[in-house]
VEXDREN-2710 file (C-alpha; in Angstrom, 1 decimal):
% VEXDREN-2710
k/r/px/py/pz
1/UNK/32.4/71.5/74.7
2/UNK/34.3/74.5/73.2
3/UNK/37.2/73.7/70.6
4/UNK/40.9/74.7/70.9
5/UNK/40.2/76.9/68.0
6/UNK/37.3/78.6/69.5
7/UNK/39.1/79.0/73.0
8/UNK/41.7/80.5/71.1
9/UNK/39.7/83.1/69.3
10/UNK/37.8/83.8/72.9
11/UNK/40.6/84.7/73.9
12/UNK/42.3/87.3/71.6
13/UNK/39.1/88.8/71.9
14/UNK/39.4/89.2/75.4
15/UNK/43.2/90.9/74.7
16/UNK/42.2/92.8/72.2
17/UNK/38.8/94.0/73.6
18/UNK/41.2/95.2/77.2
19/UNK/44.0/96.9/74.9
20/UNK/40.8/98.9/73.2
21/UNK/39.6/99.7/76.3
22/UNK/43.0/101.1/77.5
23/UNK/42.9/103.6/74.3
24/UNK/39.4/104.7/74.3
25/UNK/40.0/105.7/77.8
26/UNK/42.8/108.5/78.1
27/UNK/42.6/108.7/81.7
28/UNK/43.5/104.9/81.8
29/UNK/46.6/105.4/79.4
30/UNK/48.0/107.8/80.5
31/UNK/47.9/105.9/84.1
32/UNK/49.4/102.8/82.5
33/UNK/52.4/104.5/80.2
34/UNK/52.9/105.9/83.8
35/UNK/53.0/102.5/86.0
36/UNK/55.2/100.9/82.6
37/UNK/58.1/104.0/82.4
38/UNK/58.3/104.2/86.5
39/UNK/58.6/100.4/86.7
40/UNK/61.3/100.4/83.9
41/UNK/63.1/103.2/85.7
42/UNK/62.9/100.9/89.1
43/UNK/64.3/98.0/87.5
44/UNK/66.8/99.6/85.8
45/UNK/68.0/101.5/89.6
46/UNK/67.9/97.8/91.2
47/UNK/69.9/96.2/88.6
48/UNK/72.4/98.5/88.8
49/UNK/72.2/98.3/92.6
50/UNK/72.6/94.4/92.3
51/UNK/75.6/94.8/90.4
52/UNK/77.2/97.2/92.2
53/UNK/76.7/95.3/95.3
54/UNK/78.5/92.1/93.3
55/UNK/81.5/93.8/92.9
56/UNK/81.6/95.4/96.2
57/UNK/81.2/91.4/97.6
58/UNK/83.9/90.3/94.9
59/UNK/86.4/92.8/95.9
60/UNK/85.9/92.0/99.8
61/UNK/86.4/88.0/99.2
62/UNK/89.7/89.1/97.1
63/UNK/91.0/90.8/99.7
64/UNK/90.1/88.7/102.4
65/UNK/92.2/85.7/100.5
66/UNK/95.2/88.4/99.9
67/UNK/95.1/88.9/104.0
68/UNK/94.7/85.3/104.7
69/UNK/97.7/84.4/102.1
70/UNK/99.7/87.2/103.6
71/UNK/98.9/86.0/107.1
72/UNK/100.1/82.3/106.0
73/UNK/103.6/83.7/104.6
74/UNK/104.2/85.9/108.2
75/UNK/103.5/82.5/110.5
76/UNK/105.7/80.6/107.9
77/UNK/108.6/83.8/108.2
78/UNK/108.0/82.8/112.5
79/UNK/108.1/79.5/112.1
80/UNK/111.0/79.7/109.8
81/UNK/113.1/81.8/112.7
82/UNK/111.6/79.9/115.0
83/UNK/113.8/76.8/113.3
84/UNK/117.0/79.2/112.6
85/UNK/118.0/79.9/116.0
86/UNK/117.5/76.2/117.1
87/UNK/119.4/75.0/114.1
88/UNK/121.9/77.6/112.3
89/UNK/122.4/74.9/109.3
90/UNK/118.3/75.0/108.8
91/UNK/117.5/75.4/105.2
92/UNK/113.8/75.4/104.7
93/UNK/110.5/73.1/104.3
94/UNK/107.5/72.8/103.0
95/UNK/104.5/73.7/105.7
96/UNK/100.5/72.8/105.1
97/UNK/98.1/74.1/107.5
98/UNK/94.4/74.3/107.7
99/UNK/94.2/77.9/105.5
100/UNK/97.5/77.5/103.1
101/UNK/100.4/76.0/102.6
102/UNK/104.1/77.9/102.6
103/UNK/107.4/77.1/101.1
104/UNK/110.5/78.1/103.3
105/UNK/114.0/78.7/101.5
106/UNK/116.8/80.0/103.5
107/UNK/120.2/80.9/101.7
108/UNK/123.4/81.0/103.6
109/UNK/124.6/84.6/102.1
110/UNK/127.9/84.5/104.0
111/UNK/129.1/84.3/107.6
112/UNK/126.3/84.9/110.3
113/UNK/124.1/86.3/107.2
114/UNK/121.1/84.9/105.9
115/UNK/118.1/85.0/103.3
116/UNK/114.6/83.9/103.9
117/UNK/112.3/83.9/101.4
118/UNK/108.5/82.2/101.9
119/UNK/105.9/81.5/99.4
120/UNK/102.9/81.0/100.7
121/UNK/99.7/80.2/98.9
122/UNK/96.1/80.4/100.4
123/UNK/93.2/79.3/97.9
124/UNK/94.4/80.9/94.4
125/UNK/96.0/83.6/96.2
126/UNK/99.8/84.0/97.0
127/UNK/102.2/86.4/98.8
128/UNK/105.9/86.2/98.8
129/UNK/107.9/87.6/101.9
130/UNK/111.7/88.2/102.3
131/UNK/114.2/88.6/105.3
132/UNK/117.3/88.8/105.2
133/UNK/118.8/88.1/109.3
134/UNK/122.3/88.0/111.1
135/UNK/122.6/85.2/113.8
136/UNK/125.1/85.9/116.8
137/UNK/125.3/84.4/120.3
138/UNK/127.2/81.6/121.6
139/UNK/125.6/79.5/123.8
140/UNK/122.1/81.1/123.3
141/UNK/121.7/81.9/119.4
142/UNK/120.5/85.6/118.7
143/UNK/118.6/86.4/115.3
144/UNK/118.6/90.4/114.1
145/UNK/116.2/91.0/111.6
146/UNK/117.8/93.7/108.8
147/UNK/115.4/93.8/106.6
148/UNK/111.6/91.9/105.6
149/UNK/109.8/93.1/103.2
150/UNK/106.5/91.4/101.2
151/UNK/108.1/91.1/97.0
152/UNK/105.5/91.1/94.4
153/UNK/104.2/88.0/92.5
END
């Protein structure tokens, strides 16, 4: 039975007798420095390739949450009309459903005239929206729309 020490040295001979081989025989060189640089330049293009693709897939998922928060904040502006012409006096309320949550503030700016502003908030993304309306109408309420426009975080 062989020691570690001799399996050891059996081996760097076999390393060292291949890498001899591989410079005593051009041919075989030059084949290898070949395979090495082309297989270098391949992982470099895939790595690059992989990254790219990363932030392609980051920017999608950030603008898929943008859309979803903005989409919370426009059913919330709805519902939030929806409540108005039921109830003139309605001031707002806090709203949860399955993909965000929204915050509902309506200011009474004067007369028939109001402001609507919603947060909502879907994951870590949030969108802000603003309407102002006129109500009119006696016995059925009528909501005009002047103005709605998304504000900036």
């Amino acid at each position: 039975m062989r020691s570690a020490k001799e399996k050891n040295k059996e081996t760097t001979k076999q390393f060292f007798g291949f890498i001899f081989f591989c410079f005593s025989n051009r041919k075989g060189m030059a084949a290898l420095l070949i395979v090495v640089i082309v297989s270098a330049a391949l992982l470099i293009i895939a790595y690059s390739a992989i990254y790219l693709g990363l932030g392609d897939l980051e920017m999608g998922y950030d603008s898929q949450k943008g859309e979803e928060a903005l989409s919370v904040a426009d059913g919330c502006m709805e519902e939030a009309l929806h409540r108005l012409s039921k109830n003139n006096s309605y001031s707002g309320a806090a709203l949860t459903f399955d993909n965000g949550t929204c915050v509902i503030a309506v200011t009474n700016t004067g007369g028939a005239n109001r402001t609507i502003d919603v947060a909502s908030t879907a994951g870590l993304y949030s969108k802000k929206i603003e309407a102002t309306v006129s109500i009119s109408g006696a016995p059925s309420t009528i909501i005009s729309i002047n103005s709605w426009q998304e504000l900036s975080n």
